[in-house]
FIKOLZA-1660 file (N, C-alpha, C; in steps of 0.1 Angstrom, whole numbers, plus 5000, padded with zeros to 4 digits):
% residues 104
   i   px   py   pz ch aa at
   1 4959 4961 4831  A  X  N
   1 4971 4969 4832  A  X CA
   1 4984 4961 4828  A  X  C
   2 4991 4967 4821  A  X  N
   2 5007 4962 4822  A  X CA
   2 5013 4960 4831  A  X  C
   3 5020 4950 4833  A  X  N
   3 5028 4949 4849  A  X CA
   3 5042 4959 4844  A  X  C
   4 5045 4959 4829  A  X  N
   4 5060 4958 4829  A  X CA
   4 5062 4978 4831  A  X  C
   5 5047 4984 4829  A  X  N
   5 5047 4999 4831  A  X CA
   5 5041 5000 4845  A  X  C
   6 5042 4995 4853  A  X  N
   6 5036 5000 4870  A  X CA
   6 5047 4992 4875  A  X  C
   7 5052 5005 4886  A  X  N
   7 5066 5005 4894  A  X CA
   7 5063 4995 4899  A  X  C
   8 5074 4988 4907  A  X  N
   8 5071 4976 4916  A  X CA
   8 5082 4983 4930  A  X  C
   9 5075 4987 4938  A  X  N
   9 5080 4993 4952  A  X CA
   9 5090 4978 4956  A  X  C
  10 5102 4979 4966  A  X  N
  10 5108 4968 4968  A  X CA
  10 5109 4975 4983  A  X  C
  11 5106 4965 4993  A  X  N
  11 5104 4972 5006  A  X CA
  11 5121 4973 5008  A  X  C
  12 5125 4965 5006  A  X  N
  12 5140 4962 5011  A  X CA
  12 5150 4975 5008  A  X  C
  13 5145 4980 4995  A  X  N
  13 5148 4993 4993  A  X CA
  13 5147 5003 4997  A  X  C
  14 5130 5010 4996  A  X  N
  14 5124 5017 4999  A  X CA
  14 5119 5021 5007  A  X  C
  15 5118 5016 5016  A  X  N
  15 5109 5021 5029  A  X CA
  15 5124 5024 5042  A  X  C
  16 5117 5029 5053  A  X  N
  16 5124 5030 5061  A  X CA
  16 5133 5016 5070  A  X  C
  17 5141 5013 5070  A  X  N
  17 5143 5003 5075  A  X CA
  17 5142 4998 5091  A  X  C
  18 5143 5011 5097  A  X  N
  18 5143 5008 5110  A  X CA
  18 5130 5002 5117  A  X  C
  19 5119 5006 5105  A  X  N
  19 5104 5001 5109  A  X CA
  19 5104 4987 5102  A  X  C
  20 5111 4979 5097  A  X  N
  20 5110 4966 5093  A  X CA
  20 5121 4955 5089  A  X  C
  21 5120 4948 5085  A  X  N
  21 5128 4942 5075  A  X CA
  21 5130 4936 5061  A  X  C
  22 5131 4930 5057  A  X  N
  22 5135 4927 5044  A  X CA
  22 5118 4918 5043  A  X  C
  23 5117 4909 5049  A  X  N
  23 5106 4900 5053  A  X CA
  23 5094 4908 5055  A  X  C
  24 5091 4917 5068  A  X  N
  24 5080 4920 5075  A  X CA
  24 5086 4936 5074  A  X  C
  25 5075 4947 5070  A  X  N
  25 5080 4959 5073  A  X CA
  25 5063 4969 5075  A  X  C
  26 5061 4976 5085  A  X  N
  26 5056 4980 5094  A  X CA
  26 5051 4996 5093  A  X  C
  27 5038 5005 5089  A  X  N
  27 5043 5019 5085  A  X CA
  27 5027 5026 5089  A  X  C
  28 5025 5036 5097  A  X  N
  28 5013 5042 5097  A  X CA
  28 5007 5046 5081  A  X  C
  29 4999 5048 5079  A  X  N
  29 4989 5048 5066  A  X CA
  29 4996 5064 5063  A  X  C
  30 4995 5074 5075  A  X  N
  30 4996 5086 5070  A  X CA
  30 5011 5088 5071  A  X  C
  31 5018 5080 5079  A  X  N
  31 5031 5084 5073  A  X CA
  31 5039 5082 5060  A  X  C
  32 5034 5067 5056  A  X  N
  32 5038 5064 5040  A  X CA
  32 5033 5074 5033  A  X  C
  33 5015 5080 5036  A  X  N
  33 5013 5086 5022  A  X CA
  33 5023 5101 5027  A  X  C
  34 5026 5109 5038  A  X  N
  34 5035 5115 5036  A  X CA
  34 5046 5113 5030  A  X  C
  35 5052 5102 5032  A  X  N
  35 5064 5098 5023  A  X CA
  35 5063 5098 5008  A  X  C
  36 5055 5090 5004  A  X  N
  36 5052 5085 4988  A  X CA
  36 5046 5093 4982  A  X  C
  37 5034 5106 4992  A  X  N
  37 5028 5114 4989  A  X CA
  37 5012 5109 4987  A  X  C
  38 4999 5113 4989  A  X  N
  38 4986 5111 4988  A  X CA
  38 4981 5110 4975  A  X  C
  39 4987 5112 4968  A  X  N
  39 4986 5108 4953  A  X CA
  39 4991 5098 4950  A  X  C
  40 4992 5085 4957  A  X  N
  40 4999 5071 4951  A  X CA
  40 4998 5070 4939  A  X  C
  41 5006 5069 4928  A  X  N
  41 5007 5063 4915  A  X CA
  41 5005 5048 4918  A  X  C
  42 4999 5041 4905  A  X  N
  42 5001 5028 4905  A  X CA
  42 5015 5024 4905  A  X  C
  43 5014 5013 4912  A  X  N
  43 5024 5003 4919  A  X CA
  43 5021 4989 4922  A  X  C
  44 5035 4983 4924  A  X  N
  44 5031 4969 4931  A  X CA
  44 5043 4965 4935  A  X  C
  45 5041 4951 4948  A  X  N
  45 5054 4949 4953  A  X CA
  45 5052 4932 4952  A  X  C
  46 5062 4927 4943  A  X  N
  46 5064 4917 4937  A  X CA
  46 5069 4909 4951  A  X  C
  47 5067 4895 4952  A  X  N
  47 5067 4887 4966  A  X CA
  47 5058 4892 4978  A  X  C
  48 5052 4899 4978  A  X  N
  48 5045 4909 4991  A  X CA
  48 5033 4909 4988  A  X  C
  49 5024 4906 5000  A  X  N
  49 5007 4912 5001  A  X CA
  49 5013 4921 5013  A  X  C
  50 5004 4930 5005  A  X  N
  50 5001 4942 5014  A  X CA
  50 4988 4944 5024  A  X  C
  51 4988 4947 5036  A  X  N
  51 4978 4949 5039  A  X CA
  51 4972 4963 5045  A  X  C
  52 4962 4967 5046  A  X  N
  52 4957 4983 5046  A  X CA
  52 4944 4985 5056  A  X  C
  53 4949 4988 5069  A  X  N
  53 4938 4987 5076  A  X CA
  53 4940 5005 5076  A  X  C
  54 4925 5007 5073  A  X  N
  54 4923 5025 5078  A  X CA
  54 4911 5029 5086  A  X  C
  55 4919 5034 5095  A  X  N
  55 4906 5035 5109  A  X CA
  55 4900 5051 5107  A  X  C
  56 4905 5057 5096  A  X  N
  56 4894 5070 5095  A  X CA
  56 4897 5078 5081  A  X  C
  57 4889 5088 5078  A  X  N
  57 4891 5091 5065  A  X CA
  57 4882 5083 5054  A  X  C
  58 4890 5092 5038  A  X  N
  58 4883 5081 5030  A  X CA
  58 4892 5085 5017  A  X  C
  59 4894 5069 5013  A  X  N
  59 4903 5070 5001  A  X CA
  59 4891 5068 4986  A  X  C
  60 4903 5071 4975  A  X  N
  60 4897 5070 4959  A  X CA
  60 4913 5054 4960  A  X  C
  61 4906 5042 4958  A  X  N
  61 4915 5029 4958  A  X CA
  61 4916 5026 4944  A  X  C
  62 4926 5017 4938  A  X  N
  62 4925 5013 4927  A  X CA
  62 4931 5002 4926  A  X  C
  63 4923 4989 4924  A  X  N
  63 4932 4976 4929  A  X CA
  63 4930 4969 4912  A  X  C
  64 4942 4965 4906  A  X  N
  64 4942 4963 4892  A  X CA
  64 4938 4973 4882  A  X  C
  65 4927 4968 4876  A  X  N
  65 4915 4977 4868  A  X CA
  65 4899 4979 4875  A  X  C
  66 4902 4983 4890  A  X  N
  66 4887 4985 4891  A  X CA
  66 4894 5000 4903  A  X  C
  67 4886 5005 4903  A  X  N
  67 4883 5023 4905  A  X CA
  67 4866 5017 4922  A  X  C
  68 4876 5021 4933  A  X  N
  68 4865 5026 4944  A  X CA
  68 4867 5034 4954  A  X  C
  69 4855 5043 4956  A  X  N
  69 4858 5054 4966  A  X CA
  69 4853 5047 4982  A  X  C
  70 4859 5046 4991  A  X  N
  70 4858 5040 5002  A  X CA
  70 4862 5048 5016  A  X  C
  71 4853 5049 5024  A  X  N
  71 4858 5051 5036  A  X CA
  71 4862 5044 5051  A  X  C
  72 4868 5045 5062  A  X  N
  72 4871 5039 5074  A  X CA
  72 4857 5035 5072  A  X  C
  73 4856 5028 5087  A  X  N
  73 4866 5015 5087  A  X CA
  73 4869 5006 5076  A  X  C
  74 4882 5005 5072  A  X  N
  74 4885 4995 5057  A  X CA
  74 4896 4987 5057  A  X  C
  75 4892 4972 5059  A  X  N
  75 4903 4965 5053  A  X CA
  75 4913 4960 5039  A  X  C
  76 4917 4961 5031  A  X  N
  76 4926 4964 5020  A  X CA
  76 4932 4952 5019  A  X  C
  77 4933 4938 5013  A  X  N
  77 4945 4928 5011  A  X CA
  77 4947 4928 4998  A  X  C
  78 4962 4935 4995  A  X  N
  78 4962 4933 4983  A  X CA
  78 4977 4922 4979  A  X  C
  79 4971 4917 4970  A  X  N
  79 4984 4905 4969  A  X CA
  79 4993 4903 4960  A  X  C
  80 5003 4901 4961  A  X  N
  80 5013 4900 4957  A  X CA
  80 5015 4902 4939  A  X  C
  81 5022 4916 4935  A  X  N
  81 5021 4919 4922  A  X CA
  81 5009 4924 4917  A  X  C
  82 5000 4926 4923  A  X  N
  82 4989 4931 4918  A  X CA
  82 4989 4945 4921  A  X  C
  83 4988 4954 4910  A  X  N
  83 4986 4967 4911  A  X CA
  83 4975 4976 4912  A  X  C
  84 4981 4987 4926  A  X  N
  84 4975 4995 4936  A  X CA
  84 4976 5007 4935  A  X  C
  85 4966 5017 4938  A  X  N
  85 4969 5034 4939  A  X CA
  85 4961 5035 4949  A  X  C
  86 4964 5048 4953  A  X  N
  86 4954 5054 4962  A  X CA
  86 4956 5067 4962  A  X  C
  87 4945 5078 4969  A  X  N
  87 4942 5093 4964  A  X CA
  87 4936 5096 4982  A  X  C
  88 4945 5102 4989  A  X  N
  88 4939 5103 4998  A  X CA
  88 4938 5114 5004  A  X  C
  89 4931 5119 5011  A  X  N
  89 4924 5129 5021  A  X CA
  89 4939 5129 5037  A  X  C
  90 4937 5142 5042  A  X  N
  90 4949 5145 5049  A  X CA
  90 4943 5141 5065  A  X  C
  91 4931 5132 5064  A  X  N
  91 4925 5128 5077  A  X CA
  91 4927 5115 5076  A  X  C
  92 4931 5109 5062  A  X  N
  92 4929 5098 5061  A  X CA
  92 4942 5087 5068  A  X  C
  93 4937 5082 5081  A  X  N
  93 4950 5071 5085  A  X CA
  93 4946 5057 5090  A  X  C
  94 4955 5052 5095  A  X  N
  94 4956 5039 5097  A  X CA
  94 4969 5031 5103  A  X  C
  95 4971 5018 5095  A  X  N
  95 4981 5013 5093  A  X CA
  95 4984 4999 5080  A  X  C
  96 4998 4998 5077  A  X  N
  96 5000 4989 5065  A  X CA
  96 5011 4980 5066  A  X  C
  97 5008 4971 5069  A  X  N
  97 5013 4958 5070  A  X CA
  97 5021 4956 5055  A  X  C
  98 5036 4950 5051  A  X  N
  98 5039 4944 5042  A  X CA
  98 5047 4932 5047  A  X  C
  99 5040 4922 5039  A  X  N
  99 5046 4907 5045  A  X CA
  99 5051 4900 5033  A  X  C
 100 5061 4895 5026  A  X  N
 100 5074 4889 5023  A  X CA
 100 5058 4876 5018  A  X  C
 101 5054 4869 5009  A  X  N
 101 5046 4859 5003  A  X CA
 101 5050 4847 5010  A  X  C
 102 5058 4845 5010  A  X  N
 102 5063 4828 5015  A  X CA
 102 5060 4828 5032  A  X  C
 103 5059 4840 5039  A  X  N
 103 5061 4840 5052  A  X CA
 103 5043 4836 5054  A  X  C
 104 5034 4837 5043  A  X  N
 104 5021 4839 5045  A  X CA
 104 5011 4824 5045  A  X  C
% end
């Protein structure tokens, strides 16, 4: 994939602030994909691993160039700049850690 054509999400921007900070920012699985919507387009968040714990459900994931259909229980570390999607089901939840690279 091209980095310079997949969005790069900036938490500091984007997300709610009251659930994190600039550093460490904090989000249930099903409320981001409400937010961003269950259709995640490819993305990435430059300085940030993400992390993706989903305790039920089942996603279609896409981490770089590889395509998998996965269900709960699932751990997810994706790191820093590397580009992610996901396609999910409206049972599908959890929670998603975003942690700042240098804090790690």
């Amino acid at each position: 994939m091209c980095d310079r054509q997949i969005a790069n999400i900036d938490i500091s921007k984007e997300y709610d602030e009251s659930l994190g900070t600039d550093d460490v920012h904090y989000q249930s699985f099903a409320r981001m994909a409400a937010f961003f919507g269950r259709h995640m387009l490819p993305h990435r968040h430059e300085q940030y691993f993400q992390m993706h714990f989903l305790n039920s459900g089942q996603i279609e994931l896409q981490l770089d160039d590889h395509r998998y259909s996965v269900e709960a229980p699932l751990f997810v570390l994706t790191p820093p700049s590397v580009p992610h999607a996901f396609i999910t089901e409206s049972d599908a939840d959890g929670h998603v850690l975003t942690v700042r690279e240098d804090l790690i």
